[in-house]
N, C-alpha and C positions, 0 to 999 in steps of 0.2 A: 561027707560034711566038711563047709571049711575049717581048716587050720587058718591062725593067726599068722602063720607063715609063709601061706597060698595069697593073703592078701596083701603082705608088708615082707619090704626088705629094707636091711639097713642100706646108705651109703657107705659100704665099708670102705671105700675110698678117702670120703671128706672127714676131716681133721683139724680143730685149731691149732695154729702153732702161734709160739709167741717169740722164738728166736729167729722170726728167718729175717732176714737182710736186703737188700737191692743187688749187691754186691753179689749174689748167689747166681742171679743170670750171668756169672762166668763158668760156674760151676754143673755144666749139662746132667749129670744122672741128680743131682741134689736140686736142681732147677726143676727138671718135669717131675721129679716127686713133690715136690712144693704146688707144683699145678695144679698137680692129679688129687692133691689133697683138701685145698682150696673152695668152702663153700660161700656161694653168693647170695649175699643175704638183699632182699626185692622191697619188703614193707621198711614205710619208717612214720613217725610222729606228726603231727602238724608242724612243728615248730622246735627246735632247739636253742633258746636263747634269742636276746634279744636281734645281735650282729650277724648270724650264720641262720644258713638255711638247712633245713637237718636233707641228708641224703644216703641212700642205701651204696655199696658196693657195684652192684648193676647201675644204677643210676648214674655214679658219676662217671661210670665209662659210657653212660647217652651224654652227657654234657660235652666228654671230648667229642664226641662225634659228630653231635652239631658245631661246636666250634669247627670242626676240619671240615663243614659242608656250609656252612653259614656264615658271611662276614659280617651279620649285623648281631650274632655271637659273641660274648665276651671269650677272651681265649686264654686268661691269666685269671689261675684259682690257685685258693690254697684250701686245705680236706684237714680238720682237725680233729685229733682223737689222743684219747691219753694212752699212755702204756699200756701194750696188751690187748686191743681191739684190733688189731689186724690190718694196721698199715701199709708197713712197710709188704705184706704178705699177697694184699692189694696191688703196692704198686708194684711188685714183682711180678704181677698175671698182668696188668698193664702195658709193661715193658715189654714182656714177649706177645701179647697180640697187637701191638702194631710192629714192633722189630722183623718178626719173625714169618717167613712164608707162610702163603694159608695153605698150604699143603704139608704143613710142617708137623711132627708130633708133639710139639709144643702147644699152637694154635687148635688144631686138632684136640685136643686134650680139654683146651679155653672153650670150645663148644660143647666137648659133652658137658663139661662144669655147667656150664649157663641150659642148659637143654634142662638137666638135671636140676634146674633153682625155677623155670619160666614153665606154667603150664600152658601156656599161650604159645603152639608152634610158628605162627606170624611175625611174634617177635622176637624168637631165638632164628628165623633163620634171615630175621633184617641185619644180624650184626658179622651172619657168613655172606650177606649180599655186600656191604662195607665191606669187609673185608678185603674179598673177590675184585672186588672195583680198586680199590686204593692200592694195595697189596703192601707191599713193605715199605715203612718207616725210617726216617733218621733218628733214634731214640737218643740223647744223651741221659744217660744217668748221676747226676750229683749227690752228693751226701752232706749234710752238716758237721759230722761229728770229722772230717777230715778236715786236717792242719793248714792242706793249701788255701794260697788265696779261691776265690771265684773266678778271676782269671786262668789262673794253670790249673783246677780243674777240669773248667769249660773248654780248654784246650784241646788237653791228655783227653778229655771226653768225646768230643768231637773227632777226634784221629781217630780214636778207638770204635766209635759206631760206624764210619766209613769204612772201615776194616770191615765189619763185619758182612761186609753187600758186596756181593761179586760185582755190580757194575761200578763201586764206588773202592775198590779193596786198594788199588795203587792213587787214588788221589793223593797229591801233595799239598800241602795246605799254602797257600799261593803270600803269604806273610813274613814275618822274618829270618823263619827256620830258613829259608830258601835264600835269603838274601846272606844269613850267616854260613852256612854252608859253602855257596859259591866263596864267599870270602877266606873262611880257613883255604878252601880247595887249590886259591890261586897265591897261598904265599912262596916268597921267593925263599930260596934255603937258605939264605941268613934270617929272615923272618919266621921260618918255619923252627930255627933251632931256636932261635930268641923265644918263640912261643912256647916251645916243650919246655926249656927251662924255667920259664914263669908260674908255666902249670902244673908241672914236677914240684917247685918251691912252695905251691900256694894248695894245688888241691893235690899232688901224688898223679894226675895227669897226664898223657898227652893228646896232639890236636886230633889223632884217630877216635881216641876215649870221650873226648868232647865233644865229637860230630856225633861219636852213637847218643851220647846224652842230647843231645839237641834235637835227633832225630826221633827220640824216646819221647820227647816235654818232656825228663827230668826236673824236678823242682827247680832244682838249682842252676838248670842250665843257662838260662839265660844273663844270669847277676854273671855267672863266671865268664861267660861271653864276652857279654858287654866290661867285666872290669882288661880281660885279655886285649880288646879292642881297642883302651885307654892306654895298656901297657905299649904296645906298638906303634900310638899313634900319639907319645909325650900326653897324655890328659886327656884326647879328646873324645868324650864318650860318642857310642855309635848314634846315629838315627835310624831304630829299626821298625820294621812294620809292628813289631809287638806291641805297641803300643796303639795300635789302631782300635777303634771301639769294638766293644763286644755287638752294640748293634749292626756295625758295619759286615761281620760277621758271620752272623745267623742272616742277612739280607745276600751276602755272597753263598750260602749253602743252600738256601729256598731256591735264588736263583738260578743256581749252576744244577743242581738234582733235587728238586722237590716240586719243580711248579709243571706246567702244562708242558706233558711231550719228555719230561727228565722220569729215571728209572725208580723213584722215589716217590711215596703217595703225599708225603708230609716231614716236617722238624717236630718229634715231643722231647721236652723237658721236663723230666723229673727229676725233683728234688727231694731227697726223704732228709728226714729231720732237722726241720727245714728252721726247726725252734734254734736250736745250738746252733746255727750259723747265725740267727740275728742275734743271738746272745757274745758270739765272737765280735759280728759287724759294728755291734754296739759298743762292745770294750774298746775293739783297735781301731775304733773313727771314721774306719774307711769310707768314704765319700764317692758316688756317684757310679759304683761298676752294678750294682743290683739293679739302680734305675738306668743303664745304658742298657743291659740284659733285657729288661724287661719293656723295655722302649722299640728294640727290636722285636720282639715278639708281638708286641700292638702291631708294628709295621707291617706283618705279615700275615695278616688275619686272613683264614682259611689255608693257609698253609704251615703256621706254626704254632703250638701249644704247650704254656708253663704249667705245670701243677707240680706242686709243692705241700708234702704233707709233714703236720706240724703238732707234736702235743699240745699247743697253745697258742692262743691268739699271739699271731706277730706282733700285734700292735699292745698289745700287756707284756709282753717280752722286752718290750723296745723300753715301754714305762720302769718296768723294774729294775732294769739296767742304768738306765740315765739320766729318773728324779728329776726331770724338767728340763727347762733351757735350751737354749738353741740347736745342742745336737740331738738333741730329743724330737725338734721339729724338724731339723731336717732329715732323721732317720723316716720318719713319719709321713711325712712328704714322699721319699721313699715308698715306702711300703702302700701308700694310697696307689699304685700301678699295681697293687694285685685286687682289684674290687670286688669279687667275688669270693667269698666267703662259707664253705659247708663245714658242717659237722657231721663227720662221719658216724652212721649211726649201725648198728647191726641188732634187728631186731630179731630176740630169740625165739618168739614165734615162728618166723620167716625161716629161721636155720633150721629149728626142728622138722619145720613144711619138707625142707630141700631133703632135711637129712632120714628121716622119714616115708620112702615113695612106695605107694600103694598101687599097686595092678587094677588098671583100670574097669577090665573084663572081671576081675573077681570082686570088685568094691560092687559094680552093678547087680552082681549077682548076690553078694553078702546084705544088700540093700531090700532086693524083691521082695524078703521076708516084710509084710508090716509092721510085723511085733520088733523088729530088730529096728528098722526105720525108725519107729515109733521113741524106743529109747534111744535111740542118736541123736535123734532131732525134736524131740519133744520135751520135755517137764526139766530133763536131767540137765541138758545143756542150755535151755531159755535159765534156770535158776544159776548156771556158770555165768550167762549173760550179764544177768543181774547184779549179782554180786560185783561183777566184773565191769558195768558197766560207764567207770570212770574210763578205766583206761583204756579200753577198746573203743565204745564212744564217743565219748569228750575228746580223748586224747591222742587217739590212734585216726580217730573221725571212721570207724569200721561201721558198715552196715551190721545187721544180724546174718545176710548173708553170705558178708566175706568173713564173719566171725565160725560159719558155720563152714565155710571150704579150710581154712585154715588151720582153726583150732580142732574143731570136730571131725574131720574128716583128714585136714591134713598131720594133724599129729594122731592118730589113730594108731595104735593101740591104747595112748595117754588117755584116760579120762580126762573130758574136757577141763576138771576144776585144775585136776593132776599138771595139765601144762599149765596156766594159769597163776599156777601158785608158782611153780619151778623157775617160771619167767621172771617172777618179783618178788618174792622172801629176799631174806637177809640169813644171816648164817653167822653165829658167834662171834665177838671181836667184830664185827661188822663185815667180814666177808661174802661176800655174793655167791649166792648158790649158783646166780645164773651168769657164772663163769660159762664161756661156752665150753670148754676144757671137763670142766664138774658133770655141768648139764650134760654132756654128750655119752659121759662114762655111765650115769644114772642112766639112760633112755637104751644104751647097748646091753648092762646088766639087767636090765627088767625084759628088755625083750628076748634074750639070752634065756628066762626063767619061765617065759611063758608062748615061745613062738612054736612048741607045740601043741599047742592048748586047741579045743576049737573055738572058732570065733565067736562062737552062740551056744551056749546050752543051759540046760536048766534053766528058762525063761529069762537069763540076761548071758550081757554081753560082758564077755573077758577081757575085760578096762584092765589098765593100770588104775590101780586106787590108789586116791591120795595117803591112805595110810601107808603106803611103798615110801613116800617122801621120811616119812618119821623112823623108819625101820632102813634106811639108806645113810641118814645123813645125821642122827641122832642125836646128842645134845646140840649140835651145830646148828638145828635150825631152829633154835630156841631163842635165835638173835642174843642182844649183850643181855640179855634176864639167864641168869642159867639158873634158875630156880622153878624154872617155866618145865625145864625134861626132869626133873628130879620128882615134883611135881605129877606130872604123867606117868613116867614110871611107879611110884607108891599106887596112884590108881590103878593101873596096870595091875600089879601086885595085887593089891586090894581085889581086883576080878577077879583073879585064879585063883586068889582063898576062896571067894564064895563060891566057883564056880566047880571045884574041889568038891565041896559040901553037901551036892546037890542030889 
C-alpha cells in the first residue's frame, strides 16, 4: 500500500531567507547555499496595481532574456517588492546565472532550482540552451544603501566584474586611472618628494599609497589626486578622463568584450535597493549621472540590461522626497528611462507547488484507484473551487484545471481547502500566516506527522485537514478578534463535557 511518503517529498533544500544581500556573491560557500536554498516561485495575478505589471521570480529572468535576444525589447526595468519577499535573494540567483560558467556549481545549482519550480521539461531546458549559447556575463552589482556616489560605485563595479572572467581578469580600464598613474609614475625627485610631503601633511600618504588607492577606486582616490595635481602644478586642476560619461563607458565594455566575436555573452546591471538611492539622489540634487547610466544602457540594446530592484515605486520616492518643483521634474524626467515597471509577486500556491514534488510514477498509480480519484477531483475540491473562486478565477484568471494541477495535486498531501486558506488568512495583529517562512514550517511539521501514514485507507484519503491550521497556529489565526479562539475553544471544551457523558 502507498505511503504518503512514496508519493511526496519535501524540498528539503528550498528555504525563505530574508537576510541575504547581493553582496553575498562574494562570499562562495554562503553564495551557493543561498542558491541551493532559493525557491522560484512560476504563477502570478492578472494585475498588480495600476503602474506595474505583476510578475513571478522565473519570469523576470524570461524578460532579461528576451531583452539580451531582442532589441525591439525594452532593456531597463525596475522589480518592486516590499521587505521580505525575496529580492535581493532573486537578484543574487540572477547575478550568478549569467556571471557565472554554465558548468559552474553555481549555475548548476540555478538549474536544478528552476527544474525543481517548471513541470514543463521544454522550458527548463530553454534557459540551459541560453545559457550554453551566451555563456558568461559582465554582471555589475550596485546597491542603494552604499554611501558612494553612482559614479565610484559603477566604477569599483566594473573593475571588479572584469576580474572575475579569465579573458577579461587584467583589463585596465582605459580612463583616468591610466592617465593618473603614468603621471605620479613620471615625477622628477624634487616633484616626487614635494608630493610625499603634501600627502604625508594632508592624508598620512605617499605617492606609492596613492597609486594602490587609485589602482583599488578607492573613494577618495581621486579628489586626492586631482587636489595633489593642483598642489604641483600652482592651482591648476587636472583634466582627467574621470569625468567621461558613464554612457561613454558601458558603450566602451559592450564594445571591447561583450558584442559579436568578444568573450562575454552581455553587460547586467543590478541594482538592489534601488529605493534608498533615489531617496539619497533626491536629497543631494545630483543631476544627470542616473540618466547618462541609463542612456547607455538604451544604447546598447541586445547586449546590455539594467534591473534594479526597489521597495517602492521610484517615482513615489522621488515625490516624497521633493514635494514638487522643478527638481522634482527633473528627477522624474530621470527616472522616465527606466519604463518598465513589475511588481514582484510570489505566489504561495506556486511555492508550495515547487516546494511540495510528487513522484510522478507513484501519483499515477495513487490515482488508478477511482474511489481515491473520485475524492481528489470530485465533490471535495469543486466545493474548494467554489468557495475559492474569487481568487483563483477572477483573480489568479485559473482554469479549474490549473486549480486542480496545482492546488490539488500539487500541494498534495494539503487538502485542497487546507492550502487555500494557508495562502490568504491573516494571523493576529494582522500578521500573515502566509509568510513563506510560517507557511513552509507548517507544510514540513504536518508532513513530518503524517508521511507515514498510507495515502488511502479506510475510504478516504490522508489530507492535511484544515483543522491542522487551528491546532498550528492557534489564537493567531483568529485575525485582530481574538475573541474568535476563546470563543472556539469553550466550544471545544463544551464537546469534551458532553462527549465525556456519553
Amino acid at each position: 500500500m502507498l505511503k504518503i511518503k512514496d508519493i511526496v517529498q519535501l524540498d528539503t533544500k528550498g528555504e525563505f531567507r530574508s537576510d541575504v544581500q547581493l553582496s553575498d556573491f562574494d562570499n562562495p560557500k554562503l553564495n551557493l547555499s543561498l542558491l541551493q536554498s532559493y525557491i522560484f516561485s512560476v504563477s502570478i495575478p492578472n494585475s498588480f496595481g495600476e503602474r506595474t505589471q505583476s510578475i513571478a521570480g522565473l519570469g523576470l529572468l524570461d524578460e532579461l532574456i528576451k531583452a539580451f535576444r531582442y532589441d525591439r525589447f525594452e532593456n531597463r526595468f525596475v522589480a518592486i517588492a516590499n521587505y521580505g519577499h525575496g529580492k535581493s535573494h532573486l537578484a543574487l540567483v540572477l547575478a550568478n546565472y549569467f556571471a557565472r560558467p554554465v558548468d559552474s556549481p553555481e549555475v548548476k545549482t540555478i538549474f536544478e532550482r528552476i527544474n525543481h519550480a517548471v513541470d514543463n521539461p521544454a522550458r527548463a531546458e530553454g534557459y540551459r540552451d541560453f545559457k550554453q549559447d551566451r555563456k558568461e556575463f559582465l554582471v555589475l552589482r550596485l546597491r542603494g544603501d552604499e554611501p558612494r556616489s553612482l559614479r565610484q560605485q559603477f566604477f569599483r563595479a566594473l573593475k571588479k566584474a572584469l576580474a572575475e572572467h579569465e579573458a577579461t581578469r587584467d583589463v585596465e580600464l582605459p580612463f583616468w586611472v591610466n592617465q593618473a598613474k603614468q603621471h605620479l609614475a613620471s615625477l622628477s625627485p624634487d616633484q616626487l618628494k614635494k608630493a610625499n610631503a603634501f600627502l604625508e601633511e594632508n592624508y598620512h600618504l605617499d605617492v606609492p599609497a596613492l597609486m594602490q588607492e587609485i589602482e583599488e577606486y578607492r573613494e577618495q582616490a581621486y579628489t586626492r589626486y586631482e587636489n595633489l595635481f593642483a598642489h604641483l602644478s600652482h592651482g591648476v586642476r587636472p583634466d582627467l578622463d574621470a569625468n567621461v560619461s558613464l554612457r561613454e563607458v558601458i558603450g566602451w565594455a559592450v564594445r571591447e568584450y561583450c558584442s559579436d566575436g568578444k568573450p562575454l555573452g552581455g553587460l547586467l546591471i543590478l541594482f538592489d535597493e534601488f529605493s534608498l538611492y533615489v531617496q539619497r539622489y533626491a536629497r543631494d540634487k545630483t543631476v544627470g549621472e542616473l540618466q547618462d547610466l541609463l542612456q547607455g544602457v538604451q544604447d546598447q540594446r541586445e547586449r546590455a540590461v539594467f534591473l534594479a530592484f526597489a521597495q517602492h515605486d521610484p517615482d513615489e520616492v522621488a515625490a516624497q522626497m521633493l514635494h514638487g518643483g522643478q527638481p522634482l521634474q527633473s528627477l522624474r524626467k530621470e527616472l522616465e528611462r527606466l519604463p518598465k515597471r513589475f511588481a514582484l509577486y510570489s505566489l504561495m500556491e506556486s511555492v508550495l507547488d515547487s516546494y511540495l514534488k510528487q513522484s510522478p510514477a507513484a501519483w499515477d498509480e495513487f490515482i488508478q484507484n477511482p474511489r481515491v480519484k473520485g475524492m481528489l477531483f470530485g465533490v471535495i475540491s469543486e466545493t474548494t473551487w467554489d468557495l475559492f473562486l474569487k481568487h483563483y478565477n477572477t483573480e489568479l484568471s485559473w482554469t479549474n484545471q490549473k486549480f486542480r494541477d496545482v492546488v490539488v495535486q500539487g500541494c498534495f498531501p494539503l487538502h485542497p481547502t487546507t492550502t487555500a486558506l494557508l495562502c490568504q488568512l491573516k494571523m493576529h495583529h494582522g500578521e500573515g500566516i502566509s509568510g513563506t517562512r510560517t507557511v513552509l514550517g507548517f507544510v514540513r511539521d504536518q508532513l513530518d506527522l503524517i508521511s507515514d501514514l498510507p495515502a488511502h485507507e479506510d475510504g478516504r484519503v490522508n489530507w492535511v485537514l484544515p483543522i491542522a491550521l487551528v491546532d498550528y497556529f492557534e489564537k493567531r489565526l483568529a485575525g485582530d478578534n481574538a475573541t474568535t479562539y476563546e470563543a472556539y475553544l469553550n466550544a471545544q471544551r463544551n464537546l469534551d463535557l458532553l462527549l465525556s457523558d456519553i
